[in-house]
C-alpha beads as a LAMMPS data file, in Angstrom:
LAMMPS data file: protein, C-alpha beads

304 atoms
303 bonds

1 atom types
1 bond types

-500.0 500.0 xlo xhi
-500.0 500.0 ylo yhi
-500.0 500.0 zlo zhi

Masses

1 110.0

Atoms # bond

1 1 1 -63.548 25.196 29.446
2 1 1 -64.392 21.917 30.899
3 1 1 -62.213 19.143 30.142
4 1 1 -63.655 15.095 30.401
5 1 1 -62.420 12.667 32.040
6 1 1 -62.083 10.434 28.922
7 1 1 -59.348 13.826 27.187
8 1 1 -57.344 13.337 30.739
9 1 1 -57.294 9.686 30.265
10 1 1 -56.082 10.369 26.646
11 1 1 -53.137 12.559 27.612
12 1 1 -52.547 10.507 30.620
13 1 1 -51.753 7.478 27.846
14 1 1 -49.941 9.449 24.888
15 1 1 -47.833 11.030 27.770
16 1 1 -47.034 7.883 28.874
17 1 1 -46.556 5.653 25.438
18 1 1 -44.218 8.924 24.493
19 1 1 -42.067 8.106 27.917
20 1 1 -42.058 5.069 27.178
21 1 1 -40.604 4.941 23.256
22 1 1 -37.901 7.664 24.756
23 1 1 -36.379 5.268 27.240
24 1 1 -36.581 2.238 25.035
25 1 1 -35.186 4.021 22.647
26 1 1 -32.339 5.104 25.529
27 1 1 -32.028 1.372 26.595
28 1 1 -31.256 0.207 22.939
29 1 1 -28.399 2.521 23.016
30 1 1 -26.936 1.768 26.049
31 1 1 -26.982 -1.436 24.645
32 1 1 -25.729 -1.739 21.334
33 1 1 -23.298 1.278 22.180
34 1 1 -24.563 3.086 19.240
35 1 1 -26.476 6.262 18.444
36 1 1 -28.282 4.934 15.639
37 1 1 -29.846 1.072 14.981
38 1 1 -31.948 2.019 12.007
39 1 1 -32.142 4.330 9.178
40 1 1 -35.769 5.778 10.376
41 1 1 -33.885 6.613 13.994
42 1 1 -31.887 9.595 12.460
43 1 1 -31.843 9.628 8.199
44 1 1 -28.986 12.405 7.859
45 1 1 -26.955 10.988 10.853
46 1 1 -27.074 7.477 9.198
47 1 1 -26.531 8.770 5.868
48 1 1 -23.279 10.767 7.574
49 1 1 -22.166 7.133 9.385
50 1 1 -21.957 5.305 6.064
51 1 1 -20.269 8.344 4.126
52 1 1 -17.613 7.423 6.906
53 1 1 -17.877 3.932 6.967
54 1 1 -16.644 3.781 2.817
55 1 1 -14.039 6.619 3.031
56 1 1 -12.632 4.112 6.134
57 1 1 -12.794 1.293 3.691
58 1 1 -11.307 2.917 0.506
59 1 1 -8.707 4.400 3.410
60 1 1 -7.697 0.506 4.548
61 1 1 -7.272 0.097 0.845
62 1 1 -5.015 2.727 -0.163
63 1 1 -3.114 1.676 2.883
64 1 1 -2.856 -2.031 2.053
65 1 1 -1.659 -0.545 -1.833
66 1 1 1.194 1.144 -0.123
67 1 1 2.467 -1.168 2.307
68 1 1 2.806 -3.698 -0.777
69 1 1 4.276 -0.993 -3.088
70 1 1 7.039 0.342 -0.188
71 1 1 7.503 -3.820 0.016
72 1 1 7.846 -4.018 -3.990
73 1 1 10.310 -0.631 -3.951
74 1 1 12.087 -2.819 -0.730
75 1 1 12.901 -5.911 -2.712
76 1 1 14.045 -3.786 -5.993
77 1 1 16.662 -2.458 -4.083
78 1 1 17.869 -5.272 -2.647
79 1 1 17.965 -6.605 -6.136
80 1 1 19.984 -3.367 -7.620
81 1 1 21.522 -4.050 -4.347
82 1 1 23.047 -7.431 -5.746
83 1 1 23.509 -6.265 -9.507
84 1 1 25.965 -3.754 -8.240
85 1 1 28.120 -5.975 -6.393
86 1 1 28.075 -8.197 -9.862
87 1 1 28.977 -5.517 -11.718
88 1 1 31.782 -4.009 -9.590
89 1 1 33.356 -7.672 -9.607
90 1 1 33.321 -8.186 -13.477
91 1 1 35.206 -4.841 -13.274
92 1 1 37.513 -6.240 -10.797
93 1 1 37.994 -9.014 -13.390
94 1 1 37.913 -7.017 -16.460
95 1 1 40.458 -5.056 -15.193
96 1 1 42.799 -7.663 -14.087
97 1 1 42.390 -9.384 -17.432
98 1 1 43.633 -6.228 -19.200
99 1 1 46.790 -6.053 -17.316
100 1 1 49.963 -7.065 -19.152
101 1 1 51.105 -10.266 -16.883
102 1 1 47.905 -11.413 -17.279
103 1 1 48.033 -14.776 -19.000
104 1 1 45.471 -17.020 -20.659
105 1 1 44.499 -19.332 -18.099
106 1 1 44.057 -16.128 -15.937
107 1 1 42.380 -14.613 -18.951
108 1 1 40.152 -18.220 -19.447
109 1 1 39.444 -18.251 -15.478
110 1 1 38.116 -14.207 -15.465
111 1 1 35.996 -14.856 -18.484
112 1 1 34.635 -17.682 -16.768
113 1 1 33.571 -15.800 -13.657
114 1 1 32.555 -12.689 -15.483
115 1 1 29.874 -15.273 -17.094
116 1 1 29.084 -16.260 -13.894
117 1 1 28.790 -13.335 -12.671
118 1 1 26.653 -12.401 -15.900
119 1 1 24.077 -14.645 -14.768
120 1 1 23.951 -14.024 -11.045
121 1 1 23.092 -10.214 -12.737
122 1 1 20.364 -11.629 -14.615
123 1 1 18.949 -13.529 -11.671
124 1 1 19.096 -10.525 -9.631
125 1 1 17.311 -8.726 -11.779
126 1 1 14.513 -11.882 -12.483
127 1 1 13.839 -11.133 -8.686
128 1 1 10.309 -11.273 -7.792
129 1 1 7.787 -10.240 -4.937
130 1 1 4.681 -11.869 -4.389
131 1 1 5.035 -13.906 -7.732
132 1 1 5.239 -10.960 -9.736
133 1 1 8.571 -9.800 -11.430
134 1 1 9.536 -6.429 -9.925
135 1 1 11.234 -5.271 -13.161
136 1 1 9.247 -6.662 -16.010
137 1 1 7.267 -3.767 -16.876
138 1 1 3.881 -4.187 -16.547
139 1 1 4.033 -7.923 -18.031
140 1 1 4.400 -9.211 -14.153
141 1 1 3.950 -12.826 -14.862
142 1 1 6.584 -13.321 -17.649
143 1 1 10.272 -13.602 -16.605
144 1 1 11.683 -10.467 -17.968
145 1 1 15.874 -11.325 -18.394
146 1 1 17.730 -14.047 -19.715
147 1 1 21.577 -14.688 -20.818
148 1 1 22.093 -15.121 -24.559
149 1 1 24.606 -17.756 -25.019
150 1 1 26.710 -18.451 -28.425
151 1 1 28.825 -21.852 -28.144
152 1 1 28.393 -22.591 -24.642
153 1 1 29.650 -19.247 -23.591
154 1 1 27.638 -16.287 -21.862
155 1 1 27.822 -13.130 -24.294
156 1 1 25.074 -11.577 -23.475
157 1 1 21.418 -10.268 -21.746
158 1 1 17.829 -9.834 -23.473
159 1 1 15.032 -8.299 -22.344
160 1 1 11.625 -9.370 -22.636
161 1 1 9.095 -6.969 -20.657
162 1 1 7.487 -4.422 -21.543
163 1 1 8.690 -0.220 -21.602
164 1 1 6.133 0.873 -19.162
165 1 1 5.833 1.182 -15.323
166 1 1 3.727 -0.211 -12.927
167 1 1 0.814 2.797 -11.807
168 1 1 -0.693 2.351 -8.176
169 1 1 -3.239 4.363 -7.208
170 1 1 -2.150 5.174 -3.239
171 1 1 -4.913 7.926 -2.566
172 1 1 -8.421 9.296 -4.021
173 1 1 -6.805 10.813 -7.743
174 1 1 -3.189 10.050 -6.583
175 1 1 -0.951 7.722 -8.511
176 1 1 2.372 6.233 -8.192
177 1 1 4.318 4.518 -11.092
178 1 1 6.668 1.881 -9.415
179 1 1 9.839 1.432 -11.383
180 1 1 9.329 -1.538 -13.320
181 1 1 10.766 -0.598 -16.728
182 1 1 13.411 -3.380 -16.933
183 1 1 14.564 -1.946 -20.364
184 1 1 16.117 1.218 -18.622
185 1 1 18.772 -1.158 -17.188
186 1 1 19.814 -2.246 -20.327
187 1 1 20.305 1.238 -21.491
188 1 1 23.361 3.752 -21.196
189 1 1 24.398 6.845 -23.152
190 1 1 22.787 5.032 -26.467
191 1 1 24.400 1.610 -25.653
192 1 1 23.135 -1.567 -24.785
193 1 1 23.997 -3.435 -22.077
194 1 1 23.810 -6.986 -24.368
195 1 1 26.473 -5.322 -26.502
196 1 1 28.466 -4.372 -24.242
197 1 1 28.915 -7.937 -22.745
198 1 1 29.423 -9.015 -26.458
199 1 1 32.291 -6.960 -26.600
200 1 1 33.984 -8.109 -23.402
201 1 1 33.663 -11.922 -24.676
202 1 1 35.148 -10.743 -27.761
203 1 1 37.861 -8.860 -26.303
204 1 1 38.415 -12.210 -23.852
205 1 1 39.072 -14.493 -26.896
206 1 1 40.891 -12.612 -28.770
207 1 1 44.309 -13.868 -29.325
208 1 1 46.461 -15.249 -26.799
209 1 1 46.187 -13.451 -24.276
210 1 1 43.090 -11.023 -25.168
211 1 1 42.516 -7.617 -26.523
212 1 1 44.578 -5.642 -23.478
213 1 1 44.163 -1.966 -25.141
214 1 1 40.119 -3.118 -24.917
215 1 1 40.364 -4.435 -21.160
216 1 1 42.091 -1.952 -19.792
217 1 1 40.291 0.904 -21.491
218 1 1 37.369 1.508 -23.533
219 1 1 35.467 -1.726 -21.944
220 1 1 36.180 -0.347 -18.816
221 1 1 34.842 3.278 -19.238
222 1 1 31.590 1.652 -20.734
223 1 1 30.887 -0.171 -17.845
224 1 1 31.707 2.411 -15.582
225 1 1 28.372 4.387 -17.789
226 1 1 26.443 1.208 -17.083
227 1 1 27.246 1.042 -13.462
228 1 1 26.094 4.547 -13.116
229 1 1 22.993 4.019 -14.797
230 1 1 22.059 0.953 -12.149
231 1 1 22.851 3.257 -9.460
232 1 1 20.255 5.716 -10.881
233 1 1 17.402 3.747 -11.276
234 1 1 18.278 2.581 -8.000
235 1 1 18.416 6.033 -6.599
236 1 1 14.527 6.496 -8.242
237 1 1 13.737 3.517 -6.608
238 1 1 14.233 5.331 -3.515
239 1 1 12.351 8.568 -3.936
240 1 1 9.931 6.309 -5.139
241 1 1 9.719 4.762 -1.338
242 1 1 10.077 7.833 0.117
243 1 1 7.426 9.380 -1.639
244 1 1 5.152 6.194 -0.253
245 1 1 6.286 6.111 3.202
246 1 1 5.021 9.910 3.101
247 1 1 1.675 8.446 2.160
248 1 1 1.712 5.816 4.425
249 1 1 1.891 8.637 7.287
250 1 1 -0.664 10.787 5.784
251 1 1 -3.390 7.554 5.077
252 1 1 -2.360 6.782 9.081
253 1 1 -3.561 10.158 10.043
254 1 1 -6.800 10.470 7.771
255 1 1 -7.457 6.942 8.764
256 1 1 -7.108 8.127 12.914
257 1 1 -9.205 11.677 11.666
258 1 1 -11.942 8.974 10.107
259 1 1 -12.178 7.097 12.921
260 1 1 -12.552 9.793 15.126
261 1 1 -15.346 11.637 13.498
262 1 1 -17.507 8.082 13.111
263 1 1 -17.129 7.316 16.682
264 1 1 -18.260 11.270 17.550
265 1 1 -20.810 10.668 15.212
266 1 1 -22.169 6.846 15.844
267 1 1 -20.648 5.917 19.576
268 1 1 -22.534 7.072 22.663
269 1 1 -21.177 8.945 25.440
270 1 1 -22.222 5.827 27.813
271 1 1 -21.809 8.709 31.023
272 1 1 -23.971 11.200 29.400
273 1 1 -26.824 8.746 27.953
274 1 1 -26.904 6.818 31.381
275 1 1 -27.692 10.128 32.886
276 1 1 -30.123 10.803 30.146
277 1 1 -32.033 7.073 30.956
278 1 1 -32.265 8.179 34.880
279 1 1 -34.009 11.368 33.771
280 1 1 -36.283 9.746 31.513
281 1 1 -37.452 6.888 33.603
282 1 1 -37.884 9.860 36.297
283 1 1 -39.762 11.374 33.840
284 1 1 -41.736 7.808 32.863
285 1 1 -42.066 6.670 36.745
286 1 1 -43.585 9.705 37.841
287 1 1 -46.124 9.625 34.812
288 1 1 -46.994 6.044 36.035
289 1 1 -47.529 7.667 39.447
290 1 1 -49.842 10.751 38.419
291 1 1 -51.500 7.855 36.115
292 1 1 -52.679 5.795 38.948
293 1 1 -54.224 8.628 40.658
294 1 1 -56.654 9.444 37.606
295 1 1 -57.202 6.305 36.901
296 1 1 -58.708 5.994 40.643
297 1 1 -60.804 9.250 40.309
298 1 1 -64.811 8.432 40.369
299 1 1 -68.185 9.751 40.209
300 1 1 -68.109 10.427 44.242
301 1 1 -64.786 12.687 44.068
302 1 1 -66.687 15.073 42.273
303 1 1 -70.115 14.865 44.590
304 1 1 -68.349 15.448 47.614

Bonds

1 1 1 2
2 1 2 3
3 1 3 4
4 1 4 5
5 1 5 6
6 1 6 7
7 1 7 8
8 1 8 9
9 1 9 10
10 1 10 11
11 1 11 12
12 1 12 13
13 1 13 14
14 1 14 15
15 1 15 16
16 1 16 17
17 1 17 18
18 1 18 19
19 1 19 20
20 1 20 21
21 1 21 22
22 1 22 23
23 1 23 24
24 1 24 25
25 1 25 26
26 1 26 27
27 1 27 28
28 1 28 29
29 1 29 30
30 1 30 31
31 1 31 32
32 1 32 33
33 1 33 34
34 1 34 35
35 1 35 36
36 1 36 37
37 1 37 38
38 1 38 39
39 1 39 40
40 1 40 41
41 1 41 42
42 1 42 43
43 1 43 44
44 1 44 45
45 1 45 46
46 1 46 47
47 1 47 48
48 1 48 49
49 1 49 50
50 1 50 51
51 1 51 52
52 1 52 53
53 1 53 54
54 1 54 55
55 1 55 56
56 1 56 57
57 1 57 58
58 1 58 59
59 1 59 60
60 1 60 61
61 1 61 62
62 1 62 63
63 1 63 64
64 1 64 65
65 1 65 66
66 1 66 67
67 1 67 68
68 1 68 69
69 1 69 70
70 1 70 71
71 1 71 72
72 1 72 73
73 1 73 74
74 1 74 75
75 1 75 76
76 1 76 77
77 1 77 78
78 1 78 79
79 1 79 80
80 1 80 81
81 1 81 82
82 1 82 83
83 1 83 84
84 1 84 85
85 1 85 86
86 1 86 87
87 1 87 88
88 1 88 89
89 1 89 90
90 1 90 91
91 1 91 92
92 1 92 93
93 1 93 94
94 1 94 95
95 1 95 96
96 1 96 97
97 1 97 98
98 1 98 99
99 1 99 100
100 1 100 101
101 1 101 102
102 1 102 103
103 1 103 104
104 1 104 105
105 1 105 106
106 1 106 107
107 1 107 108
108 1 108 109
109 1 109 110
110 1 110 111
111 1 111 112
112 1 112 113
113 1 113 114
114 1 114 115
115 1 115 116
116 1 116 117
117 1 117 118
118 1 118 119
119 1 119 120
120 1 120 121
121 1 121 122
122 1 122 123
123 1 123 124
124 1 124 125
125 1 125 126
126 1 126 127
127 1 127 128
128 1 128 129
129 1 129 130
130 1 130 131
131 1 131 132
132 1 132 133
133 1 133 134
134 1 134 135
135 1 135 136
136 1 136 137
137 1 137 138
138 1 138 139
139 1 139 140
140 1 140 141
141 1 141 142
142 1 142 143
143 1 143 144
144 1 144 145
145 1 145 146
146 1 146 147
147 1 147 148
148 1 148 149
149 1 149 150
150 1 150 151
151 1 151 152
152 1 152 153
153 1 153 154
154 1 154 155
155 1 155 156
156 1 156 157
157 1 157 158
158 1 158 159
159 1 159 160
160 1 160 161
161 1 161 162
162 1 162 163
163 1 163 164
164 1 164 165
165 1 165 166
166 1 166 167
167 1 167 168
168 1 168 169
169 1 169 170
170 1 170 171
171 1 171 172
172 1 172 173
173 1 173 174
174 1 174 175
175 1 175 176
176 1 176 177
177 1 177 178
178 1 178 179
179 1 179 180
180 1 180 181
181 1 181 182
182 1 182 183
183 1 183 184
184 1 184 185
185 1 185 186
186 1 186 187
187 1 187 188
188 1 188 189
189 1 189 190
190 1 190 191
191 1 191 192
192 1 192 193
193 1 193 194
194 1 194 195
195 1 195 196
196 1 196 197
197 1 197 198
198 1 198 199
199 1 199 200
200 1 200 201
201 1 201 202
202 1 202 203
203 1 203 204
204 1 204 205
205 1 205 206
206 1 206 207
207 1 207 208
208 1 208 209
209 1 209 210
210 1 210 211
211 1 211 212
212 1 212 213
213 1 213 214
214 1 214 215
215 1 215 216
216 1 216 217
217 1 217 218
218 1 218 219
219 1 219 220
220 1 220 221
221 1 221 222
222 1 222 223
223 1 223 224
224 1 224 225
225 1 225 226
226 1 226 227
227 1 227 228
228 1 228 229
229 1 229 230
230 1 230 231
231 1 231 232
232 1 232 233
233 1 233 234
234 1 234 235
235 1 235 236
236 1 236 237
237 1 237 238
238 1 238 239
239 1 239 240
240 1 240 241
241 1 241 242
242 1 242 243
243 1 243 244
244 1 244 245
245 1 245 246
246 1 246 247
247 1 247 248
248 1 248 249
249 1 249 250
250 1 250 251
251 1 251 252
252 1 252 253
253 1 253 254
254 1 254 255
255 1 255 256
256 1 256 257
257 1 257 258
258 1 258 259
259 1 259 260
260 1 260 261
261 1 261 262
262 1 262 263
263 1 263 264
264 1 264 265
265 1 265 266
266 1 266 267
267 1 267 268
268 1 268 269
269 1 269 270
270 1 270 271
271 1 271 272
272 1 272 273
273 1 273 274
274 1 274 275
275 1 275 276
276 1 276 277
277 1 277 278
278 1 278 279
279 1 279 280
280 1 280 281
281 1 281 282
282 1 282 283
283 1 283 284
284 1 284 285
285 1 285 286
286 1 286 287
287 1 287 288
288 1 288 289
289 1 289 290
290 1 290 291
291 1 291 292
292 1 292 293
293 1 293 294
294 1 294 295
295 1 295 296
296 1 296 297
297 1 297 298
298 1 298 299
299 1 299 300
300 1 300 301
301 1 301 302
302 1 302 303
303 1 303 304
């Protein structure tokens, strides 16, 4: 079979164009340090790349939901934190105001420091992170506690939140409820926690020198309940942080697993691919070479 000059020239070029795309396409990813540039340069790869690029975003998500809900969990037990201290020193003062040489100025001074005391509980509990009311329910923006007060004196706590907790979604189908119920605090055994303080005022005022039998029994054991039931919600609180500083581990290692398989998949091995461009421009140079000698090729080569 006899082959022209003009199907040599043709093979000469296509070889040479096809040489050439390959190591511009090498240069451009030495350059931008990326496999791909362009959907047309690898459709499945790229479609791979931004599969990983969202799963990395919804990842830095999740993460940012759990660092503020371990920081919510963080300041509601600092808060419990303080309502425990206010509520072992009314019982300090309940209990000296039930004792029997406890006079009335003692008794007045106690029930003035027990409503003190009443309030620093309420302001513990109105404690807030970020501007949001960590136990308001789900009603975040509204200040959930305040003191009821009946002739200038203290006698007792309402609620105004809502029943429900605060759901955070900390993973793809996982969610967390953060404690935010402020009611449960104002529950024990059946008994409200208003009433209760009702009952101490009561028993402070009454007579001379107060109901005793009340302060230095009943009252007592009931706030003994409540005091349990702060140290409860507290204790949720924790397993509640736990259970998100377990996530917080496991979102750090998908995120470094995500990470990992986009850079396999999108970074160039710059060692590899540089040895890859001295191959091809081998490949291209000596094209260029063989070119030049067909290109010189005449009429007389062929008479002589």
């Amino acid at each position: 079979m006899r082959v022209s000059s003009n199907v040599t020239y043709n093979d000469f070029i296509k070889n040479l164009n096809r040489n050439a795309v390959k190591v511009q396409k090498t240069l451009n990813q030495l350059a931008s340090l990326k496999e791909v540039s362009q959907s047309s340069d690898n459709p499945l790869l790229v479609s791979k790349i931004m599969n990983l690029n969202v799963a990395l975003g919804q990842n830095a998500t999740y993460a940012q939901e759990i660092k503020d809900s371990i920081s919510w969990s963080d300041t509601q037990d600092g808060a419990l934190s303080s309502v425990g201290e206010s509520m072992a020193r009314i019982r300090t003062l309940i209990q000296a105001s039930g004792t029997a040489t406890a006079g009335k100025d003692e008794i007045n001074a106690n029930k003035n420091e027990i409503q003190q005391e009443m309030r620093s509980l309420v302001d513990s509990l109105n404690t807030n992170f970020d501007g949001r009311y960590v136990f308001a329910g789900q009603a975040t923006d509204k200040i959930p506690f305040e003191v009821i007060e009946t002739n200038g004196e203290v006698t007792g706590i309402k609620y105004n939140g809502t029943g429900h907790n605060l759901p955070r979604e900390i993973s793809d189908g996982v969610t967390i409820d953060l404690v935010t119920d402020g009611s449960k605090m104002m529950e024990a055994d059946g008994e409200d926690l208003s009433t209760f303080f009702n009952d101490v005022m009561t028993a402070l005022n009454a007579g001379e020198d107060g109901d005793k039998e009340a302060l230095s029994g009943e009252l007592m054991e009931r706030l003994d309940k409540f005091s349990s039931n702060f140290v409860d919600n507290r204790t949720h609180i924790g397993a509640v942080a736990n259970r998100l500083k377990s996530a917080g581990a496991r979102n750090e290692t998908e995120k470094i697993s995500l990470t990992q398989s986009l850079s396999d998949r999108q970074d160039v091995d710059i060692a590899e691919k540089y040895m890859e461009y001295q191959n091809q421009m081998l490949g291209y140079q000596t094209t260029m070479a063989m070119g030049t000698k067909i290109m010189q090729t005449t009429i007389l080569d062929y008479v002589r």
